[in-house]
BALUMSE-377663 format. One record per residue (C-alpha): residue in three letters; y, z, x. Coordinates in steps of 0.2 Angstrom, whole numbers, plus 2048, in hexadecimal, padded with zeros to 3 digits. Each point is the difference from the previous one (the first is absolute). Layout:
% BALUMSE-377663
ALAYZX/...
% end
This chain:
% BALUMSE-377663
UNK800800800/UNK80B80580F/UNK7FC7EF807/UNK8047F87F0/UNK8118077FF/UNK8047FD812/UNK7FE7EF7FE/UNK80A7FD7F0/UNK80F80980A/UNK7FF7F480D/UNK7FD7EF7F5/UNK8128097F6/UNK80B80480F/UNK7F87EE807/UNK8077F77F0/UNK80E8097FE/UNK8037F9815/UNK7FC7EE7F9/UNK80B8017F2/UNK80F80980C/UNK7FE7F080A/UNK7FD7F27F4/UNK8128007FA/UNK8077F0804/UNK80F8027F6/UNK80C80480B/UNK8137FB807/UNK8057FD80F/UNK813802805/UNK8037F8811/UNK81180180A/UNK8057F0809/UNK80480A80F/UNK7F180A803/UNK7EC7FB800/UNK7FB80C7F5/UNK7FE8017EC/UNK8038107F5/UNK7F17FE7F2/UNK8008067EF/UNK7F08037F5/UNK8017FC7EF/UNK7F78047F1/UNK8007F07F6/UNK7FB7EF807/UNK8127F7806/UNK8057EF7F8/UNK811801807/UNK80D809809/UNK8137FF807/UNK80D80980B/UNK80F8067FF/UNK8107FB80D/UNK7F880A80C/UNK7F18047FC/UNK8008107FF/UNK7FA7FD7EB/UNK7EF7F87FC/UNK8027F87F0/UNK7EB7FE7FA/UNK7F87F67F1/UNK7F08077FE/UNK7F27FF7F2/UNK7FE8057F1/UNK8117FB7FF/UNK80680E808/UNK8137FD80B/UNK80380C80C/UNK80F80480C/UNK7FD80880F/UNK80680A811/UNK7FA7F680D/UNK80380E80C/UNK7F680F7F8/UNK7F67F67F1/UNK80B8097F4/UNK8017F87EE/UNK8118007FD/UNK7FE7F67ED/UNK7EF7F77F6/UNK7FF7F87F0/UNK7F27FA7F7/UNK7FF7EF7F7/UNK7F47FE7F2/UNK7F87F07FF/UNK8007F37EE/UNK7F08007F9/UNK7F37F880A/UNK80C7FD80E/UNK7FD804811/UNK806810808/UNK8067FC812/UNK8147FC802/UNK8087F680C/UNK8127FE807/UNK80D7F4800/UNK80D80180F/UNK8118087FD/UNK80E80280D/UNK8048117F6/UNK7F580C804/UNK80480D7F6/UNK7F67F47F1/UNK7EF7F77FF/UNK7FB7F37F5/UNK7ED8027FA/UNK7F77F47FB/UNK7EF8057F6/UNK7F67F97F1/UNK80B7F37FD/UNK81180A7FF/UNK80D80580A/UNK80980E805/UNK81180780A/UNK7FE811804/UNK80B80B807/UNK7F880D80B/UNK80D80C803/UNK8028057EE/UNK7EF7FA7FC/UNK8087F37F2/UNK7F87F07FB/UNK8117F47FF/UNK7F77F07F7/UNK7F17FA7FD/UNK7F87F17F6/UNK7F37F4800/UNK7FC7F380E/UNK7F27F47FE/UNK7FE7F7810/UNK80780D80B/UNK8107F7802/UNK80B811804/UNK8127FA807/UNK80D80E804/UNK8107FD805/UNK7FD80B80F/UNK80F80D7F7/UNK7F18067F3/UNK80D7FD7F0/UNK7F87F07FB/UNK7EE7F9802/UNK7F97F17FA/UNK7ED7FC7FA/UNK7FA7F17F8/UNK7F97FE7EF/UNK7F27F87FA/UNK8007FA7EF/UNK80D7F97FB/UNK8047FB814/UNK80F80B804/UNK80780C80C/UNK8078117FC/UNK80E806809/UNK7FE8157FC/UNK811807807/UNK802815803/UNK80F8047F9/UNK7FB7F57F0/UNK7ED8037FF/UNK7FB7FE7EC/UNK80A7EF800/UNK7F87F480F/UNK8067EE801/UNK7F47F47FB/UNK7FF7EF808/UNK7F57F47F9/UNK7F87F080B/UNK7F67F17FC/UNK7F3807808/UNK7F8810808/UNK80980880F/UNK7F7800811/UNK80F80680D/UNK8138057FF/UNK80C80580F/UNK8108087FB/UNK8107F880A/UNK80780C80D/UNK80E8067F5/UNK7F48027F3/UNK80B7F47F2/UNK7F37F57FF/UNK7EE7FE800/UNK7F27F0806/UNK7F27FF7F4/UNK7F17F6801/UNK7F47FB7F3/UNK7F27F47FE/UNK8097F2803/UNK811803802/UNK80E80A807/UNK8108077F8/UNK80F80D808/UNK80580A7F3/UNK81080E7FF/UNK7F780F803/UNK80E8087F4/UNK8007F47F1/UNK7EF7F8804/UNK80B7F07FC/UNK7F77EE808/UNK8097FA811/UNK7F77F4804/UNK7EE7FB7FF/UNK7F27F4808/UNK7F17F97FB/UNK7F27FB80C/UNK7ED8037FF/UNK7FF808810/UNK80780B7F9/UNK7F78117F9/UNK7F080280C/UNK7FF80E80C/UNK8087F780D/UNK8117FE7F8/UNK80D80A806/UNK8148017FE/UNK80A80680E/UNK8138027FF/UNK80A7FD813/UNK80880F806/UNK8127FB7F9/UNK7F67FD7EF/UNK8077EF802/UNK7F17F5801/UNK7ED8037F7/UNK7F17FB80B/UNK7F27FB7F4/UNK7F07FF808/UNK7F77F57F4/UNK7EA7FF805/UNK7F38017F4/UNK7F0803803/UNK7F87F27F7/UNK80D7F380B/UNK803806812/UNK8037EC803/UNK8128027F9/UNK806811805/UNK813803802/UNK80E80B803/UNK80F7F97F8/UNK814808803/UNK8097FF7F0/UNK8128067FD/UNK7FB8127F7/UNK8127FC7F6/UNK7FB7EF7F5/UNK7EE7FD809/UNK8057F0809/UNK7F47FB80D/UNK806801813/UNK7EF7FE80A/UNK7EF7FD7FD/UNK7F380680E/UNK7EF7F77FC/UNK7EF805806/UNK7F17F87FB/UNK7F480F806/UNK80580E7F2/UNK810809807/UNK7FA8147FE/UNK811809807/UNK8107FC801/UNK81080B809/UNK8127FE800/UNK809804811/UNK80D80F801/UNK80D7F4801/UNK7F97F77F3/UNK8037F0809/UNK7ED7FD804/UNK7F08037F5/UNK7EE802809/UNK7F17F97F6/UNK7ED802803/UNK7F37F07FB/UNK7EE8067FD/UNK7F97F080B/UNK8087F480D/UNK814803800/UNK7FD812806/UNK81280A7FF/UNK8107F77FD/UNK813804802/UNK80B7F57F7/UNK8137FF803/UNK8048047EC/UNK8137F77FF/UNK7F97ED80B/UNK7EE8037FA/UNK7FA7FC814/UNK7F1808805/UNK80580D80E/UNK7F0805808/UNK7EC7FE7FA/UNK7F580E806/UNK7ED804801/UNK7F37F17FE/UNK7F57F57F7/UNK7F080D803/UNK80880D7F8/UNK8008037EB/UNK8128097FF/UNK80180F7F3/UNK810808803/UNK80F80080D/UNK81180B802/UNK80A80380C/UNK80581080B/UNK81180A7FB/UNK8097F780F/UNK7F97F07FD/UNK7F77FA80F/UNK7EE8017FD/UNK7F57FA7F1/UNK7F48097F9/UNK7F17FA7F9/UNK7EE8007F6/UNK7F67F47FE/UNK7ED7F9802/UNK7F67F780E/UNK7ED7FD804/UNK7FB80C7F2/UNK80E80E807/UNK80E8097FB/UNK80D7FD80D/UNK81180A802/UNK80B7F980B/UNK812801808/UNK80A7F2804/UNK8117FE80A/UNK80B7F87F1/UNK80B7F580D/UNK7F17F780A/UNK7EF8027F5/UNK7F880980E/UNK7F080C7FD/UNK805810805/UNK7F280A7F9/UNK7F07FF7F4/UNK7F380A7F9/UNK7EF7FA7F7/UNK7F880A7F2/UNK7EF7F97F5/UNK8097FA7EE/UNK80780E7F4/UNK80D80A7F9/UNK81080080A/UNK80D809800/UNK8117FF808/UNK80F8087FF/UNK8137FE809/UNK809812801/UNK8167FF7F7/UNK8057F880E/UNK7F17F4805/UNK7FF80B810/UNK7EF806800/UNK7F07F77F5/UNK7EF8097FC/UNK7F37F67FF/UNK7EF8047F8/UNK7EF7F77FC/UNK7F18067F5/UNK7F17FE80D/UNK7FA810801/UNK804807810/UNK80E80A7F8/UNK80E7FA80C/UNK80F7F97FB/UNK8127FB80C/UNK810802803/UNK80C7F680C/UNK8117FB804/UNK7FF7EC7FC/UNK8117FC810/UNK7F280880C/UNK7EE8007F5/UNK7F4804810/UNK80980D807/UNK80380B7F1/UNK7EF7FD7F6/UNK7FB8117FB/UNK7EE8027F8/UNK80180D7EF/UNK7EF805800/UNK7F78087ED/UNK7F380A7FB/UNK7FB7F47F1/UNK8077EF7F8/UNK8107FD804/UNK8077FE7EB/UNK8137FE804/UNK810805809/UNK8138007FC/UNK810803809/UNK80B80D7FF/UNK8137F87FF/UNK806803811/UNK7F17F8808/UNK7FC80F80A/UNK7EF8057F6/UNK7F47F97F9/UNK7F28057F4/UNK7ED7FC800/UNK7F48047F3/UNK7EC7FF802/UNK7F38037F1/UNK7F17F57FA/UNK7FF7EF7FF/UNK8067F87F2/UNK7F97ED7F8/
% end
């Protein structure tokens, strides 16, 4: 009987080890400046998180529903709500990015939410069927598409029982507010339109069947001047484009063709140049936006071009893209095309992420060694840093100053 009892003691405290050591949830707050990471366990699988300025706040989506705002220093919770799923809708919340950090927008079961941890006040909140969630990065007004009849709805904090109501030919698949927030790009299935973001009133709108798929994008030049309207759908990568139109009356001013499916498209800061990325063949391209001259043409014909940006000062690009059954991540010297650096992964998930001011990027890939990256793009050999993980690598956000940046580990999800 002894015996007996000793050995159900052991198989306890021997689960009780198991179980101590088989949380994978966890966060990791890592400092640009130092090589260590400050970890925090949590309770509830992690399906998002964000900093604060400094990072001195972790701001944590969790299951169940569950948001969560925490010390990053001691683990303290400083706030938590709770959402409660729709019926038969799922449980886990995700996050749309705000410059304000004192608010998040939730989305979960097909709604949305602003709340407002410090007072622990939800500000709106309304249905979104698509996940199309677009703030105006101030949290007063936030835009979501509708589904039937095709519409967007403009929901506005200081007038929340009244939202605008802006119906379109057809279902809404993207929107970018201008830079001044006056006016907003909206892309449906087929179509464009910039709307007043006050009045909802029609500016001007296009009609193109490129227009719609998942590849469509609107992107406003940093004077709000010009629209960049990266035009490929899946179904006809022959006939991709990224046409510049006057964002006033919708006049055209360059076309920038590809007939390999263009996948990413940049203005520069100036917003005198705009940096595509071809999935086959024309590799990355910059364009001269006012002669429509082709400035530089990086990368080759070998490589499948996903995504390309460049660093805060401008001289390197950075990009993702595929080659001989790879993943390649690569840096290039934005004046003469050269390689300056390249890593190889087996095809997955990616993730990639510029810090505020385009200073720092991390770098992640779901492979299974638990590793993901960080590096300074001007000089990407010297500075790469290695973030090593306990488990799966989920996410990872930036604080605003660029200073930290948080991880978060946790079961792999399909």
């Amino acid at each position: 009987m002894m015996k007996r009892m000793l050995v159900l003691v052991v198989f306890a405290l021997l689960s009780i080890t198991v179980q101590a050591q088989a949380n994978v949830n966890v966060f990791y707050l890592w400092d640009t400046a130092s090589e260590n990471a400050v970890t925090l366990e949590s309770d509830l699988p992690i399906w998002g998180a964000r900093l604060n300025v400094d990072g001195s706040v972790i701001m944590a989506a969790l299951q169940d529903g569950v948001l969560r705002v925490i010390d990053s220093a001691t683990g303290e919770i400083i706030s938590e709500r709770r959402l409660e799923a729709e019926r038969g809708g799922y449980n886990f919340p995700s996050f749309v990015d705000m410059r304000d950090p004192g608010f998040l927008i939730v989305i979960m079961s097909a709604r949305f939410y602003v709340w407002s941890w410090a007072d622990d006040r939800i500000l709106l909140s309304g249905d979104t069927f698509n996940g199309l969630v677009v703030p105006d990065y101030g949290a007063s007004r936030v835009l979501v598409a509708r589904r039937d009849p095709p519409a967007v709805v403009i929901y506005d904090a200081f007038n929340p029982d009244q939202p605008l109501v802006v119906d379109l030919p057809a279902r809404a698949q993207a929107a970018a507010w201008s830079g001044d927030y006056t006016r907003i790009a909206v892309i449906y299935d087929g179509g464009m339109r910039v709307i007043d973001s006050v009045s909802g009133e029609k500016l001007f709108e296009l009609e193109d069947s490129r227009f719609g798929d998942a590849y469509s994008e609107a992107l406003w030049s940093p004077d709000d001047q010009l629209l960049a309207l990266q035009m490929t759908h899946s179904l006809d990568y022959e006939h991709s484009v990224v046409r510049v139109v006057d964002s006033v009356n919708g006049e055209t001013i360059q076309e920038f063709a590809s007939t390999n499916g263009i996948f990413s498209t940049e203005w520069s800061a100036d917003g005198e140049y705009l940096l595509t990325a071809a999935y086959e063949g024309e590799g990355m391209r910059v364009f001269d936006v006012e002669s429509g001259e082709l400035v530089s043409q990086c990368g080759d014909s070998a490589h499948e071009y996903l995504w390309a940006s460049l660093n805060g000062g401008e001289s390197r690009i950075v990009s993702v893209g595929v080659a001989g059954g790879a993943d390649v991540y690569a840096v290039w010297d934005a004046q003469t095309c050269e390689n300056l650096f390249e890593m190889r992964f087996g095809i997955g998930a990616d993730t990639l992420l510029w810090n505020d001011n385009r200073s720092m990027m991390y770098m992640s890939h779901f492979d299974g060694d638990y590793a993901s990256y960080l590096f300074d793009p001007a000089n990407p050999n010297e500075t790469l840093r290695t973030l090593d993980h306990a488990a799966d690598v989920l996410g990872a956000a930036w604080s605003l100053d660029g200073t930290h940046l948080v991880t978060w580990t946790g079961m792999p999800r399909g």
